[in-house]
MARSE-421833 format. One record per residue (C-alpha): residue in one letter; z negated, x negated, y negated. Coordinates in pm, whole numbers, plus 50000, padded with zeros to 5 digits. Example, Ala and Ser with C-alpha at 12.3 -4.5 7.8 and 13.67 -1.06 7.14 Angstrom:
residues 2
A492204877050450S492864863350106
***
This chain:
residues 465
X435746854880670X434916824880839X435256836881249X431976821081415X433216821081752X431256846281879X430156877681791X426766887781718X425566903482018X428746897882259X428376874182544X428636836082496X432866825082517X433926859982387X435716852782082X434426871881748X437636895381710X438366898182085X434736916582136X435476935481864X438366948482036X436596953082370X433906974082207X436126998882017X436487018182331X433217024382371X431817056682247X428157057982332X426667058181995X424357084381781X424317092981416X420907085281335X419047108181033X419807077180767X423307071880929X422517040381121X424767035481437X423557017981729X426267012481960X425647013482327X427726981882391X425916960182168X428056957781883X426266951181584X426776975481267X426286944781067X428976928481194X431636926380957X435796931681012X438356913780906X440466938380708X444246938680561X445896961280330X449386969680318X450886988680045X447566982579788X448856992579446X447947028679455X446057047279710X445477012979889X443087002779640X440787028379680X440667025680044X440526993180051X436996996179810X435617021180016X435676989980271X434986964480006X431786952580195X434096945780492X436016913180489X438996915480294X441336889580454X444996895580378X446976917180148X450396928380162X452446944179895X456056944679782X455786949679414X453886923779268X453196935778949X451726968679089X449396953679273X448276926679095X444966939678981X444266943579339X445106908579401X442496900979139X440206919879268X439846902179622X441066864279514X440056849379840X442416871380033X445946853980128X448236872879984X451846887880157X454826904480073X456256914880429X454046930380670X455916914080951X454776876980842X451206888580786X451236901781128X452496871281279X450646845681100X447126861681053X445246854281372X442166867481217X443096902081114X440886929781292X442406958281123X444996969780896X444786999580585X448537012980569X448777027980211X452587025380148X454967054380085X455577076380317X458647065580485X457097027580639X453787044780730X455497040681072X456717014781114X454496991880952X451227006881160X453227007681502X453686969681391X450386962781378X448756986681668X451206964681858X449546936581760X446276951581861X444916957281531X442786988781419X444597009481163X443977032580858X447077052080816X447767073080476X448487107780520X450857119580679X450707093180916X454687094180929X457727103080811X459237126381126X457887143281407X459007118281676X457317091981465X454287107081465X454277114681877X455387077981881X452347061381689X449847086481845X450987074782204X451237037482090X447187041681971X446107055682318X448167030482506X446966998582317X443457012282300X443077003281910X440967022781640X443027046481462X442387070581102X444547087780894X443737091780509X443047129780491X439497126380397X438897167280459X437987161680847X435177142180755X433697169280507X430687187780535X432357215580450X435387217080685X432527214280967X430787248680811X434367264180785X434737259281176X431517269981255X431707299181065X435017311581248X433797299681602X430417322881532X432967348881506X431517350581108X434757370181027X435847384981340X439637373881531X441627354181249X445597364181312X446797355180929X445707325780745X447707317180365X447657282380194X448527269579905X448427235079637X449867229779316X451987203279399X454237190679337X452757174478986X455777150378934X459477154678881X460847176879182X463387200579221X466307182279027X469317196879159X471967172779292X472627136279361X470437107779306X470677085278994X474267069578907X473127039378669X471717010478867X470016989178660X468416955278740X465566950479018X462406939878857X461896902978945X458636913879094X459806937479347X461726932779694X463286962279739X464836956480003X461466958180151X460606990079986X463277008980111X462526993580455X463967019380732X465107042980504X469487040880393X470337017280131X471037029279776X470897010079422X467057006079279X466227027279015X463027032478872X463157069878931X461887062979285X458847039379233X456247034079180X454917070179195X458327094179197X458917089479537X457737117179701X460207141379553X462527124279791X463827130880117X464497096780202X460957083480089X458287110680116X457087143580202X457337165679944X454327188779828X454067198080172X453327162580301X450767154179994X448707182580011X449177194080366X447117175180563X444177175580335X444807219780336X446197227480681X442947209580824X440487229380803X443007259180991X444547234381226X440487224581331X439027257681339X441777278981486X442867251681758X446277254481641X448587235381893X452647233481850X454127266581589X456617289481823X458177289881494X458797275781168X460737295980891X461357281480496X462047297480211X463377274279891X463487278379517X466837266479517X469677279579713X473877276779707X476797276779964X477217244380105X472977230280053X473157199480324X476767204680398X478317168780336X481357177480201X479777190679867X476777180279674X473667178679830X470197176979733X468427145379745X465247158879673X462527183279808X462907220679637X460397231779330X459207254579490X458687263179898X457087288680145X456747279480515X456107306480774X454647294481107X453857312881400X451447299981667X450807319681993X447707328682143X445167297482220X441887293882398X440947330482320X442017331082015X444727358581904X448367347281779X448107338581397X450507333281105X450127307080884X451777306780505X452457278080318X452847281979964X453597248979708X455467251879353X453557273379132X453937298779440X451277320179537X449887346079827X448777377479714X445257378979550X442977395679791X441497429879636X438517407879740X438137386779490X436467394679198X438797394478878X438737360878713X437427342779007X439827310779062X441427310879412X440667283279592X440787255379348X442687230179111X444037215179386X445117242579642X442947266379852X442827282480201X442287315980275X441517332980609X442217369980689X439877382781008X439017412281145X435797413581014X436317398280652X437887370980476X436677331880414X438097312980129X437997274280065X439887247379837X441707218579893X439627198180182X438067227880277X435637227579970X433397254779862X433887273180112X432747313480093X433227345680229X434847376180037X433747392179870X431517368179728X428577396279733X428587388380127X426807350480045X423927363679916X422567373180240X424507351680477X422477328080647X425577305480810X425167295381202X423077263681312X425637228881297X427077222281609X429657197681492X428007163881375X428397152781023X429647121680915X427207100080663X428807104880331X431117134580373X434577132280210X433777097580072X431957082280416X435937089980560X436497050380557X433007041680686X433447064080980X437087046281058X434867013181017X432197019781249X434817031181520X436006997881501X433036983781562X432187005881867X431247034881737X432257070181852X436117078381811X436727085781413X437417118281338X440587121281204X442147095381482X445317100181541X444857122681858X443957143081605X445597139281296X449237132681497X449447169781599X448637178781270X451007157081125X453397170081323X452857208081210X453017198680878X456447175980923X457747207281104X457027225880808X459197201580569X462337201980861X462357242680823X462347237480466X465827219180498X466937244080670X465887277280438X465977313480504X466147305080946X464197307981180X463567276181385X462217279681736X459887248081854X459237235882175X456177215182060X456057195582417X459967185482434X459807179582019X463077201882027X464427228081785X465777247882058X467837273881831X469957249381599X471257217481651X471767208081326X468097205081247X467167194181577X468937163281417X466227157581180X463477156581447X463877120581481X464277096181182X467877077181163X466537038781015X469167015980882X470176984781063X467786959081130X464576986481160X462937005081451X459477012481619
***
């Protein structure tokens, strides 16, 4: 974009991306019927940002189009010929392959989509909120719990603009499913069961990583790729896609699917830090993560995760299941035979007092059970705003918050405790069949050292926050 000095609407000398900056704190706007935002600071809606993506092969290109009529300034990816339709797609963008050198040469950057695998979400967005740029962060927004605490105190400190990619808070839906529950629709919820059907790539594999090492493509840095995470010999068994079965690299099933699930139970049931985590594995044998025999690089088939939250704003303590690998809660004499639960995806299901609610993945479709109860239900009036466009208006809404619009909804005051639940979740499942006792506040296992090593990331040489 060419930057015309000022902004339209910002007083005379106030440079373009500077007032953009200033007016992100501002939250005095109103959804209007058509979803037109007039911001009380004078920001226009028509002015547009300067956007960069990092990590734009795979998910990045779809965020990246959902801001398409945005300017598209800069693009920054590691494997060259994964991204190269990308690269095609926005020619006048200047083009990167280390974040740190887009960061420190593009003045005009506003905002930055972070789209990479799991294990640089961190540090590539505390690299740019540092630099005082907006960012989109994929879910989850990190890699360990201390990560997550870190960027989520790094956004409210340099005042940026902050999302995270799990496009469920901005549904239509997930707003009905908390209304529902806060109208008391179902009575006192104290057991809630999840569930996906990830993981749908290789998982599971039982012992160390590959032994051949063949060549690195001449299109890929990989040194870059691995980024904090140990070194180890390239193999094409990690990238571009594989890499979530890894510990070293993603987040499992858990991390995929969690933050789009867990949402919906997180929002409506206020959930704050578990009291507890427990995990339960597929795969179990003497010595599992003792160094001095074989240990598994990679994420179990197959997981359950037992968390225990205490009592919260009048709400009564609840358990929450998570179930991944083909793994299942019990079908609820509820539901009708042959009706699907949840969906192809994964599916939530509350147990109250009064009833039971049961959604899919993002909080879809939500319904009571048995389904007989909908005929008659006439749900409670809104009383949480909805965001123009539902799931797919989940970039838009980041957008606008840029431009001075209210807070987005999944920012990461938001999404960071979440994240953390769910990255709680993965640290009891490397430690199966115990029962780990969290002090949310202090980020401490407070019952075994061992995995109270795991709370913070270890980065190779050369990296940090």
């Amino acid at each position: 974009m060419k930057d015309n000095g000022t902004a339209k609407g910002a007083k005379a000398g106030i440079p373009r991306r500077e007032f953009i900056k200033r007016t992100a704190g501002v939250a005095a706007v109103s959804v209007l019927p058509h979803g037109f935002f007039i911001g009380a600071s004078g920001a226009s809606p028509n002015e547009k940002l300067n956007i960069a993506g990092v990590g734009v092969g795979g998910m990045g290109k779809s965020n990246l189009g959902k801001c398409a009529e945005e300017n598209i300034v800069a693009l920054c990816d590691v494997d060259q010929k994964y991204s190269a339709k990308v690269y095609d797609r926005y020619p006048k963008a200047k083009r990167y392959v280390d974040y740190r050198e887009m960061l420190e040469k593009q003045k005009d950057i506003d905002a930055v989509i972070v789209a990479t695998p799991d294990h640089t979400h961190a540090v590539i967005a505390m690299a740019a909120i540092k630099a005082g740029k907006h960012v989109y962060v994929q879910k989850p927004m990190a890699h360990s719990v201390v990560e997550a605490r870190a960027l989520t105190e790094a956004a409210r400190e340099h005042k940026v603009v902050t999302q995270m990619g799990n496009q469920g808070r901005s549904g239509d839906t997930t707003r009905s499913i908390c209304e529902w529950i806060w109208s008391g629709v179902i009575g006192d919820v104290r057991e809630v069961h999840a569930w996906t059907n990830r993981p749908v790539w290789p998982q599971g594999i039982e012992g160390d990583r590959p032994k051949d090492t063949p060549p690195v493509p001449d299109t890929l840095n990989w040194d870059l790729w691995l980024g904090p995470a140990p070194a180890r010999p390239y193999h094409p068994d990690y990238l571009p896609q594989s890499w979530r079965a890894w510990w070293d690299f993603g987040t499992g099933s858990l991390g995929d699917l969690g933050c789009h699930i867990l949402d919906s139970a997180y929002w409506a049931l206020k959930l704050t830090y578990p009291a507890s985590v427990e995990g339960n594995i597929s795969t179990y044998w003497e010595g599992f993560w003792k160094e001095t025999k074989p240990k598994n690089e990679q994420y179990p088939r197959s997981s359950i995760v037992r968390y225990r939250f205490p009592e919260r704003e009048g709400m009564p303590e609840v358990k929450l299941t998570w179930w991944d690998g083909g793994l299942m809660p019990p079908r609820p004499a509820e539901l009708e035979d042959g009706q699907e639960m949840g969906d192809d995806d994964g599916g939530l299901l509350f147990i109250g007092d009064k009833g039971l609610l049961m959604a899919g993945c993002y909080g879809r479709s939500p319904k009571l059970l048995p389904e007989a109860r909908m005929k008659d239900f006439t749900p409670p009036a809104p009383s949480i705003p909805r965001i123009p466009g539902s799931l797919e208006g989940h970039e838009a809404d980041w957008v606008r918050a840029c431009k001075g619009g209210e807070p987005a909804c999944s920012n990461f005051d938001n999404s960071g405790p979440l994240s953390e639940l769910v990255l709680m979740g993965n640290l009891a499942v490397r430690f199966p069949n115990q029962r780990l006792v969290w002090d949310g506040a202090k980020m401490e296992v407070t019952n075994n050292k061992d995995a109270n090593g795991y709370v913070r990331q270890a980065y190779r040489e050369g990296w940090s926050l």
